[in-house]
Biopython code that builds the backbone (N, CA, C, O; Angstrom):
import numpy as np
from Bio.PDB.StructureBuilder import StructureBuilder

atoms = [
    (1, "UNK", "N", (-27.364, 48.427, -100.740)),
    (1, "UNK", "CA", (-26.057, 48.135, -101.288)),
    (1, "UNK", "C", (-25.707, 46.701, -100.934)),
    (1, "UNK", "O", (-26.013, 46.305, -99.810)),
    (2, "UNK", "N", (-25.081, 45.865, -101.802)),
    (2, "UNK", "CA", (-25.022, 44.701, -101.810)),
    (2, "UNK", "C", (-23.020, 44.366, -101.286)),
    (2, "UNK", "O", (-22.155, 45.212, -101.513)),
    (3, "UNK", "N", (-22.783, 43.284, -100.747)),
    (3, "UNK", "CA", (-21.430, 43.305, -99.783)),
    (3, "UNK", "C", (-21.029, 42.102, -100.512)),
    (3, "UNK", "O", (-21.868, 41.207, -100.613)),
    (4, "UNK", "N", (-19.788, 41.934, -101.073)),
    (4, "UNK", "CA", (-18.965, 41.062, -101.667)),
    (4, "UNK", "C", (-17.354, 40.619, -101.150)),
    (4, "UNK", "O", (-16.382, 41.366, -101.038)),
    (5, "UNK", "N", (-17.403, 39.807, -101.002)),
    (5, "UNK", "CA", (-16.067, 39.160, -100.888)),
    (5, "UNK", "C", (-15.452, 38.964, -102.089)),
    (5, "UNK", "O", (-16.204, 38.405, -102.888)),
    (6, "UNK", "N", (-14.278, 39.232, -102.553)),
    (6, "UNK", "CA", (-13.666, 38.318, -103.592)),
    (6, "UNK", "C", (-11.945, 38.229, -103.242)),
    (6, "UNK", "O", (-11.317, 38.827, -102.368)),
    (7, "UNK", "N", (-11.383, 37.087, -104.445)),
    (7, "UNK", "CA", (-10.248, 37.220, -103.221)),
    (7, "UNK", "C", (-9.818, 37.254, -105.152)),
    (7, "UNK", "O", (-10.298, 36.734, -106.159)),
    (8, "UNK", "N", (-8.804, 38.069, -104.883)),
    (8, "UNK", "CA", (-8.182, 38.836, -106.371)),
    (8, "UNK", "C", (-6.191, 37.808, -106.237)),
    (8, "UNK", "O", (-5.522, 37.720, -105.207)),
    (9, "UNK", "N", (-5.906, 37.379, -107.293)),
    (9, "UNK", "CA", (-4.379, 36.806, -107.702)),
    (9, "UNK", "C", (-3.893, 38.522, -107.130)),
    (9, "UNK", "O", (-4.602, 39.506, -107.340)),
    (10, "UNK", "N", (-2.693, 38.564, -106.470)),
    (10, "UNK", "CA", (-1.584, 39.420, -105.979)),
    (10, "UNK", "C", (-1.231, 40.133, -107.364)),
    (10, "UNK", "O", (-1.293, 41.359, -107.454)),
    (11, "UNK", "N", (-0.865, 39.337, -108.423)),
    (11, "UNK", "CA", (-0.620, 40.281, -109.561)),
    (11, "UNK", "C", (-1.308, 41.010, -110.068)),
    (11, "UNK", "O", (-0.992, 42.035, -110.671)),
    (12, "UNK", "N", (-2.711, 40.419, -109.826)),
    (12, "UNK", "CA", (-3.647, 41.665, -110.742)),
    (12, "UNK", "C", (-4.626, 42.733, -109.557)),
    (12, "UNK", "O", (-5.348, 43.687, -109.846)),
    (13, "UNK", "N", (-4.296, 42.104, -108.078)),
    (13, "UNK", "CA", (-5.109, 43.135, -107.441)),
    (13, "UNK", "C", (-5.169, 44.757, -107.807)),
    (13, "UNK", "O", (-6.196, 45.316, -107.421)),
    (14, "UNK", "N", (-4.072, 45.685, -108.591)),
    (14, "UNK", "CA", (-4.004, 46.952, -108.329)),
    (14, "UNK", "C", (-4.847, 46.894, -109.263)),
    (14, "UNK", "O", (-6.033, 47.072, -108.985)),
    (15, "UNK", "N", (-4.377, 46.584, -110.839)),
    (15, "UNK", "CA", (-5.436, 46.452, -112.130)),
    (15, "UNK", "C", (-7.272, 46.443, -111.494)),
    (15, "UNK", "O", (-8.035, 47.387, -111.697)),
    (16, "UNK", "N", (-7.721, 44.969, -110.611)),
    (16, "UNK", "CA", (-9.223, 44.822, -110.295)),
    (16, "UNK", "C", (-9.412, 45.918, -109.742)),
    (16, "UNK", "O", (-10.306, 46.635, -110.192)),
    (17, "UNK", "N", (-8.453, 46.456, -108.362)),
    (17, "UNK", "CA", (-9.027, 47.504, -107.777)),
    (17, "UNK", "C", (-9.194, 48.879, -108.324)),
    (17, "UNK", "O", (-9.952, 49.618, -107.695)),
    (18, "UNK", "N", (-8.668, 49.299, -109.289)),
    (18, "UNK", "CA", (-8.917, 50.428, -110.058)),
    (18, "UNK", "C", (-10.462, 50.662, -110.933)),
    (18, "UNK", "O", (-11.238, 51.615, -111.001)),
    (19, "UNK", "N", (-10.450, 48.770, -111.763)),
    (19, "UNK", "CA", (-11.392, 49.147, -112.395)),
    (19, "UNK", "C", (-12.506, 49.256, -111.290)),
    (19, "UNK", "O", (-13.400, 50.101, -111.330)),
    (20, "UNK", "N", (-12.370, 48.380, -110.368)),
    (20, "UNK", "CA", (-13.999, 48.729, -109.358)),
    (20, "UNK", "C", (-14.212, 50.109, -108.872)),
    (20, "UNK", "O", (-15.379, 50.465, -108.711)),
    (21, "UNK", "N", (-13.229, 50.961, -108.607)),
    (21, "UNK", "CA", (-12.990, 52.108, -108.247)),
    (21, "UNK", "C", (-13.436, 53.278, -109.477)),
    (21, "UNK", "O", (-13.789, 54.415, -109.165)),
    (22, "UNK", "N", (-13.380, 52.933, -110.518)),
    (22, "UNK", "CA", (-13.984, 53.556, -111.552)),
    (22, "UNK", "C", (-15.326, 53.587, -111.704)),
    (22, "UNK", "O", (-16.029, 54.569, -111.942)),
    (23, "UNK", "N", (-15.811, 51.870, -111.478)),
    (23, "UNK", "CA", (-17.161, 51.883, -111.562)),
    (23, "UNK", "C", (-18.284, 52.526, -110.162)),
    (23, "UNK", "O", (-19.497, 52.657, -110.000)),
    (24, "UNK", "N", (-17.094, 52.780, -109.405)),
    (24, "UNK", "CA", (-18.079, 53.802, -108.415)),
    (24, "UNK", "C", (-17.998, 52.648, -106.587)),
    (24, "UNK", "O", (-18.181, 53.029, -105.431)),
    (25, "UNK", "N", (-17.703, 51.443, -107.056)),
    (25, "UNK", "CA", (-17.684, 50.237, -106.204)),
    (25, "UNK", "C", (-16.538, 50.921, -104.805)),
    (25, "UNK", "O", (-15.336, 51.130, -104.972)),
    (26, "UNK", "N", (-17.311, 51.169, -103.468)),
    (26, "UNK", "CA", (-16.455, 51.511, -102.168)),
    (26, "UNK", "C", (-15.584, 50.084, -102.220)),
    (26, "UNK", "O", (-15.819, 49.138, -102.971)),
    (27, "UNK", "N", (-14.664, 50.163, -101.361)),
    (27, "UNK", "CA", (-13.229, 49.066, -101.215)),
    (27, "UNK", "C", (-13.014, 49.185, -99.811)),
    (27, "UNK", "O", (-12.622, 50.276, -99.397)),
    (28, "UNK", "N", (-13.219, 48.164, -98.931)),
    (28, "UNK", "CA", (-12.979, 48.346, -97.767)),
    (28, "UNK", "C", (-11.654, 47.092, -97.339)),
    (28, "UNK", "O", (-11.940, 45.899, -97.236)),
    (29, "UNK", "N", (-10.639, 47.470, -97.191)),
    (29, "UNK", "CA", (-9.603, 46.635, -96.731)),
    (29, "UNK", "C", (-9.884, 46.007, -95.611)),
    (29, "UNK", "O", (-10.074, 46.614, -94.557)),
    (30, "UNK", "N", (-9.940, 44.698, -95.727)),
    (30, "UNK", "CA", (-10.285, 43.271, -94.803)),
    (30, "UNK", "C", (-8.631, 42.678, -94.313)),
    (30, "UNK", "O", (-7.620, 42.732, -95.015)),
    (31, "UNK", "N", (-8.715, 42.263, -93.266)),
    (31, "UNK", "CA", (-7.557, 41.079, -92.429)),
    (31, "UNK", "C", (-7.663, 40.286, -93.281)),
    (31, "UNK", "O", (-8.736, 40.151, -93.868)),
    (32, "UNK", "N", (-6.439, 39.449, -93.617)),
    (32, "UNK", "CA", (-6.718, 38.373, -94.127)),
    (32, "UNK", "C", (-6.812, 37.140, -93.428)),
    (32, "UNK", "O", (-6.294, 37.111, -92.312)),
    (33, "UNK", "N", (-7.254, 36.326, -93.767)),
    (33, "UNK", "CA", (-8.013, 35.029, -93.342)),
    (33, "UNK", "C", (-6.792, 34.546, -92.715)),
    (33, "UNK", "O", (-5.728, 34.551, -93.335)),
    (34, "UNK", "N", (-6.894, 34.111, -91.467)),
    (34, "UNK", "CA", (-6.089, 33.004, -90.438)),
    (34, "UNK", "C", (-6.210, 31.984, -90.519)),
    (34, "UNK", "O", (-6.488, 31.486, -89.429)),
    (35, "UNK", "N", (-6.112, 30.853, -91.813)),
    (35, "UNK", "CA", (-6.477, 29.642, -91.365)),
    (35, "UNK", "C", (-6.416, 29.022, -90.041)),
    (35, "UNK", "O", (-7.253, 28.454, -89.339)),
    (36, "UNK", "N", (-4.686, 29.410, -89.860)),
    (36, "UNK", "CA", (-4.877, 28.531, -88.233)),
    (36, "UNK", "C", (-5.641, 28.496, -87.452)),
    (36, "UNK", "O", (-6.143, 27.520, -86.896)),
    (37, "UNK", "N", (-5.947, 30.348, -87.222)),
    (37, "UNK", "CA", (-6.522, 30.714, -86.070)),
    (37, "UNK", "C", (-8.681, 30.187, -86.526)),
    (37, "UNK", "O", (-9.653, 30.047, -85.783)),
    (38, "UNK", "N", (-8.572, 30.113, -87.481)),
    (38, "UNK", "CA", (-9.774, 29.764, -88.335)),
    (38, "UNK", "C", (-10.257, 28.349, -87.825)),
    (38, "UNK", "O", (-11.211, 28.122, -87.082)),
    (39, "UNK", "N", (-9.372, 27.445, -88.399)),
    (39, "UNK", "CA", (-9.263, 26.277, -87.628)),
    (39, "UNK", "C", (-9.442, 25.338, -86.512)),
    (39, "UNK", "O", (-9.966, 24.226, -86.444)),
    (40, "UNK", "N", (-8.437, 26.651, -85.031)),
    (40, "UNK", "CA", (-8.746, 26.278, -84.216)),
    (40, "UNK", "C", (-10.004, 26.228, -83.922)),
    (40, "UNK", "O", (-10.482, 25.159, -83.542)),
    (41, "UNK", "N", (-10.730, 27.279, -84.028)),
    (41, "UNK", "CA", (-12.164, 27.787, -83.532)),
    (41, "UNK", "C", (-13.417, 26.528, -84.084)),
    (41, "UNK", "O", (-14.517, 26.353, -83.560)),
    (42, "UNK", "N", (-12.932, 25.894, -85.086)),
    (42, "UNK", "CA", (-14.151, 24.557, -85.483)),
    (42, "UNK", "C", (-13.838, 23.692, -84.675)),
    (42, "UNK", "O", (-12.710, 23.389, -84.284)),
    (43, "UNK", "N", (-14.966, 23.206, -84.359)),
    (43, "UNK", "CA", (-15.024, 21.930, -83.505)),
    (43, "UNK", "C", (-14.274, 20.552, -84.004)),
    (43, "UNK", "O", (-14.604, 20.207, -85.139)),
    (44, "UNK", "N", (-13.583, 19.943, -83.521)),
    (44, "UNK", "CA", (-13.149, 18.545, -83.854)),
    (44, "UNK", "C", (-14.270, 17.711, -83.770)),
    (44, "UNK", "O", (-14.937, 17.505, -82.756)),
    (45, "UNK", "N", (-14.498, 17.090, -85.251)),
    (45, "UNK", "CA", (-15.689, 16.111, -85.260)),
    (45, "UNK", "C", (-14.830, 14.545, -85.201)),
    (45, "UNK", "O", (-13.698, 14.555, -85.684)),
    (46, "UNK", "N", (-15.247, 13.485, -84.737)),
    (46, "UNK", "CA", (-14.714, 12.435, -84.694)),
    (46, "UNK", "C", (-15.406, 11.352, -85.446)),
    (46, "UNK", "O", (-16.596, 11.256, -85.143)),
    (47, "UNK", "N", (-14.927, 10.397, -86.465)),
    (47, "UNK", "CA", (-15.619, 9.275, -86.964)),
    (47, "UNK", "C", (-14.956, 8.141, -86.126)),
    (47, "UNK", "O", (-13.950, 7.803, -85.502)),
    (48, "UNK", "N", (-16.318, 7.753, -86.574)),
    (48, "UNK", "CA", (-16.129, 6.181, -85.698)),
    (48, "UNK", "C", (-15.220, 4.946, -86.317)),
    (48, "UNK", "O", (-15.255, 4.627, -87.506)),
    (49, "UNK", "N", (-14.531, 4.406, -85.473)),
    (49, "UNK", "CA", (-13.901, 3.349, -85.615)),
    (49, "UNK", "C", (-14.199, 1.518, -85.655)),
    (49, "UNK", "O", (-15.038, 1.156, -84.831)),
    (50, "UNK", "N", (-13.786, 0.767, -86.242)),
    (50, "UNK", "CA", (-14.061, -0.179, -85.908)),
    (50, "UNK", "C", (-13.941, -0.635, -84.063)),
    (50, "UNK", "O", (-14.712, -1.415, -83.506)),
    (51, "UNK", "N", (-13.114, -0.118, -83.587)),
    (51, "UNK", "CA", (-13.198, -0.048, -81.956)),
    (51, "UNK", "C", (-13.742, 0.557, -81.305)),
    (51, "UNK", "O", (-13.741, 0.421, -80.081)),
    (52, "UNK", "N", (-14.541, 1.638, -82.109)),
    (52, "UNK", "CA", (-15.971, 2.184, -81.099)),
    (52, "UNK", "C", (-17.113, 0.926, -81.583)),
    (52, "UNK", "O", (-17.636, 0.045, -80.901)),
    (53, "UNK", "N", (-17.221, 1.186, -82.758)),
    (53, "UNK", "CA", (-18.630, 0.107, -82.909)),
    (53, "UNK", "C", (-19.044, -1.240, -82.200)),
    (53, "UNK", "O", (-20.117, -1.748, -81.876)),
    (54, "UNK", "N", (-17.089, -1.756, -82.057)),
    (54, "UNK", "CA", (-17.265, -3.068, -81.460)),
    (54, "UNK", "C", (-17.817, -3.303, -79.870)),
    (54, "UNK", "O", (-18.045, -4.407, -79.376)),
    (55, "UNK", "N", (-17.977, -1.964, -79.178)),
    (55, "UNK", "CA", (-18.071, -1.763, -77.717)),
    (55, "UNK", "C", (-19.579, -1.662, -77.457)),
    (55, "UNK", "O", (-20.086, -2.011, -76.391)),
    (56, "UNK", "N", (-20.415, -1.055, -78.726)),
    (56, "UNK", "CA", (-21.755, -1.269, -78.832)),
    (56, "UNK", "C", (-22.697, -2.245, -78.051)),
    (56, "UNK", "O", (-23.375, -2.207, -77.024)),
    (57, "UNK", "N", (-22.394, -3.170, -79.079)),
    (57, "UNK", "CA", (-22.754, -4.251, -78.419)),
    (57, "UNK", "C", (-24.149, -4.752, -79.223)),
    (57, "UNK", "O", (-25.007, -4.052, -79.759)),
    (58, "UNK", "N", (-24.075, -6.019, -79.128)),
    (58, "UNK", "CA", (-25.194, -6.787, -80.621)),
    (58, "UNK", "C", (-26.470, -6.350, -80.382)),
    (58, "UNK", "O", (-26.809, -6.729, -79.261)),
    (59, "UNK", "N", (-27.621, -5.512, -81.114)),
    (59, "UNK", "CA", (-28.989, -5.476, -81.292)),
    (59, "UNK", "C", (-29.525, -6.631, -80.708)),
    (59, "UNK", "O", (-29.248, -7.747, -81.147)),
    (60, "UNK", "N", (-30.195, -6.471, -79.851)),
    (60, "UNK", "CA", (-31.277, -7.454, -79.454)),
    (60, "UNK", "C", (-32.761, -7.325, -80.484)),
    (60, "UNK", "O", (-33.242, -6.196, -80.576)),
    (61, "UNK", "N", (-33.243, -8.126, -81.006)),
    (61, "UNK", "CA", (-34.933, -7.657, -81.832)),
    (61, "UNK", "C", (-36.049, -8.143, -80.866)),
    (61, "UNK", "O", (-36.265, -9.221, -80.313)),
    (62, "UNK", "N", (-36.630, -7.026, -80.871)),
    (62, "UNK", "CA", (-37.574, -6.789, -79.868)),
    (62, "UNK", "C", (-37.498, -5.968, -78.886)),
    (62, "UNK", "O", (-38.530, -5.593, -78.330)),
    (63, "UNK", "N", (-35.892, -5.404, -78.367)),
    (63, "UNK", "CA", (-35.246, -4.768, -77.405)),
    (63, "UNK", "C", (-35.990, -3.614, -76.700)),
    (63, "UNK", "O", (-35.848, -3.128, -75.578)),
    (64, "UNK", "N", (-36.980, -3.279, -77.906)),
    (64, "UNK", "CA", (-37.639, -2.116, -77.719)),
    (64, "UNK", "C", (-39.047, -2.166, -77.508)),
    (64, "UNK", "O", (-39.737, -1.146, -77.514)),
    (65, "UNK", "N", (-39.501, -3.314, -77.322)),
    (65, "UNK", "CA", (-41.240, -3.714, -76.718)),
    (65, "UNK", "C", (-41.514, -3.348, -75.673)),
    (65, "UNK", "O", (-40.903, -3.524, -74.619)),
    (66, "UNK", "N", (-42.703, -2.664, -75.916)),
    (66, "UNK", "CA", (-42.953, -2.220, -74.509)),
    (66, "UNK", "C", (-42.636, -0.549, -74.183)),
    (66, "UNK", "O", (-43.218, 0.140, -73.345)),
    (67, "UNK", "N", (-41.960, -0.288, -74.752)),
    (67, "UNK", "CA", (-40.989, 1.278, -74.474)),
    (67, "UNK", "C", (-41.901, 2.160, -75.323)),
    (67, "UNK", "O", (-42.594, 3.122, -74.993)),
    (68, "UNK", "N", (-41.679, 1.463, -76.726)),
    (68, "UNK", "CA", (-42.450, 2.568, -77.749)),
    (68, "UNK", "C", (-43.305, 2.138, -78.574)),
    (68, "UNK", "O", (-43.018, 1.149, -79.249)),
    (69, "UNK", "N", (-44.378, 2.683, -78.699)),
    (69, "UNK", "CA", (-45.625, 2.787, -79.157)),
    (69, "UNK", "C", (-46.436, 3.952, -79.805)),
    (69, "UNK", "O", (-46.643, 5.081, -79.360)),
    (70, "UNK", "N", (-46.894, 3.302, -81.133)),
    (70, "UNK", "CA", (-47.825, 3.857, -82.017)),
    (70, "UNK", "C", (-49.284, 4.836, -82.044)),
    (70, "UNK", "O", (-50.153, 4.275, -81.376)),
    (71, "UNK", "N", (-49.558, 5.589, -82.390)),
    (71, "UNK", "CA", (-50.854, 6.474, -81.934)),
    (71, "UNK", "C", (-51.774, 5.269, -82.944)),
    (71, "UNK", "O", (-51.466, 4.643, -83.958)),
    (72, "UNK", "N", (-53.159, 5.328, -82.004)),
    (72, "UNK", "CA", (-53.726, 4.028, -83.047)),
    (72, "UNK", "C", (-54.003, 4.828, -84.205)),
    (72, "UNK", "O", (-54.491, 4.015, -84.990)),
    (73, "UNK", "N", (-53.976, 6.002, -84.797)),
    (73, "UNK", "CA", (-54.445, 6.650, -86.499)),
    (73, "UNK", "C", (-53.569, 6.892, -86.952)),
    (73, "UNK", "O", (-53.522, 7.990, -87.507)),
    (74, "UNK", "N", (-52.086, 5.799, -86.988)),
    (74, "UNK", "CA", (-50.720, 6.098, -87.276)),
    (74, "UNK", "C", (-50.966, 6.200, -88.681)),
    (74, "UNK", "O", (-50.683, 7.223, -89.304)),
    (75, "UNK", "N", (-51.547, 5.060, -89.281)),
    (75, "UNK", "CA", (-51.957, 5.014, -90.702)),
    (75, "UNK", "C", (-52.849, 5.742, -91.477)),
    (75, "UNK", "O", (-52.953, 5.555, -92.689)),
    (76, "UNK", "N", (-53.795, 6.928, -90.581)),
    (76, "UNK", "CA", (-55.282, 7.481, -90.969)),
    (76, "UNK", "C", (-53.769, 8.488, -91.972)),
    (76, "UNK", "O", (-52.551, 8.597, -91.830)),
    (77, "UNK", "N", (-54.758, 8.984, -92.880)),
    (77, "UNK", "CA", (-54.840, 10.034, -93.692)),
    (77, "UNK", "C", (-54.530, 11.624, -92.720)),
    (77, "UNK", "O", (-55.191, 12.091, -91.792)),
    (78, "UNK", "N", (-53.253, 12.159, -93.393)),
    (78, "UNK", "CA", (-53.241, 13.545, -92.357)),
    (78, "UNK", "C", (-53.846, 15.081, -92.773)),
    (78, "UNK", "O", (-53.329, 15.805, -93.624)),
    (79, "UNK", "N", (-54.720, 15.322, -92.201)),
    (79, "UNK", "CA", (-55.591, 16.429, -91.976)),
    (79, "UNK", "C", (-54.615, 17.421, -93.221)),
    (79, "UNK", "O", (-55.110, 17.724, -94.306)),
    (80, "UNK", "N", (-53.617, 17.702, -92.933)),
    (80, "UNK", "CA", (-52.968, 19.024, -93.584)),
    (80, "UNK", "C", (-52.622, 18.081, -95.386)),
    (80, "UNK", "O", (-52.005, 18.567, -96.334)),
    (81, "UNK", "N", (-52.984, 17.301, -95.347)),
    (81, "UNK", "CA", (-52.700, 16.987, -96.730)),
    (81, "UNK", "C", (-53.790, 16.705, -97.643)),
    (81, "UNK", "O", (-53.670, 16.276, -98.791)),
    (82, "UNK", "N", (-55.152, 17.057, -96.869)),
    (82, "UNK", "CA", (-55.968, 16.811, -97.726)),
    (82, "UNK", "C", (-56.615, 18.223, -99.072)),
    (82, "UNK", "O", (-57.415, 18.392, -99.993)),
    (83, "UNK", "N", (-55.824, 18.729, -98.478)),
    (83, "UNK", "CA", (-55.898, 20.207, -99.718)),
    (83, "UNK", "C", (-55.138, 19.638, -101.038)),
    (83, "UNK", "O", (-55.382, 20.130, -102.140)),
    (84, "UNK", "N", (-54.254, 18.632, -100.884)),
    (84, "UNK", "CA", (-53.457, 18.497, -102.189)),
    (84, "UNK", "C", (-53.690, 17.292, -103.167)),
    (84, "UNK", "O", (-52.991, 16.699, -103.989)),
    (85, "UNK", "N", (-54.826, 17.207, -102.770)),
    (85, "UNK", "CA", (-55.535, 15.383, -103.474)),
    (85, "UNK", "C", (-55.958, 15.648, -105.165)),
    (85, "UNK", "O", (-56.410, 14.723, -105.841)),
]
sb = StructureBuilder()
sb.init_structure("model")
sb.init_model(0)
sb.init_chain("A")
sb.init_seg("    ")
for serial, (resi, resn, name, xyz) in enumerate(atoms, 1):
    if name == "N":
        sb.init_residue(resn, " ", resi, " ")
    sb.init_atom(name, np.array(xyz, "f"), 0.0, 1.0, " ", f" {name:<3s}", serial, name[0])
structure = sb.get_structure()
């Protein structure tokens, strides 16, 4: 059996719920949705500001020599893709 949400206009809920009730469709009465309380529960995401970025601080090039490094067959051909040539 397959589980559906739908959210029905106040005027016509008795009308939808009859006909589903005809067609054999169970009706299980749900809470309705809390935005607030909905709300609270998501995390506050924050975008960045021109006054976070500025605290950064300027890219150095090169900054990263030395730290990280390449496998030398970075460029070889990869094993799992040769089935699709």
């Amino acid at each position: 059996m397959e589980t559906l949400i739908i959210s029905i206009p106040e005027k016509k809920s008795t009308l939808v719920k009859q006909m589903l009730k005809d067609m054999g469709v169970t009706i299980q009465q749900t809470d309705r949705l809390n935005m607030t309380a909905y709300k609270q529960k998501i995390p506050k995401a924050s975008t960045p500001t021109n006054d976070d970025t500025s605290t950064v601080g300027k890219r150095i090039p090169g900054g990263l020599k030395g730290r990280v490094s390449l496998p030398d067959d970075f460029n070889e051909p990869l094993d799992d893709l040769k089935d699709y040539r």
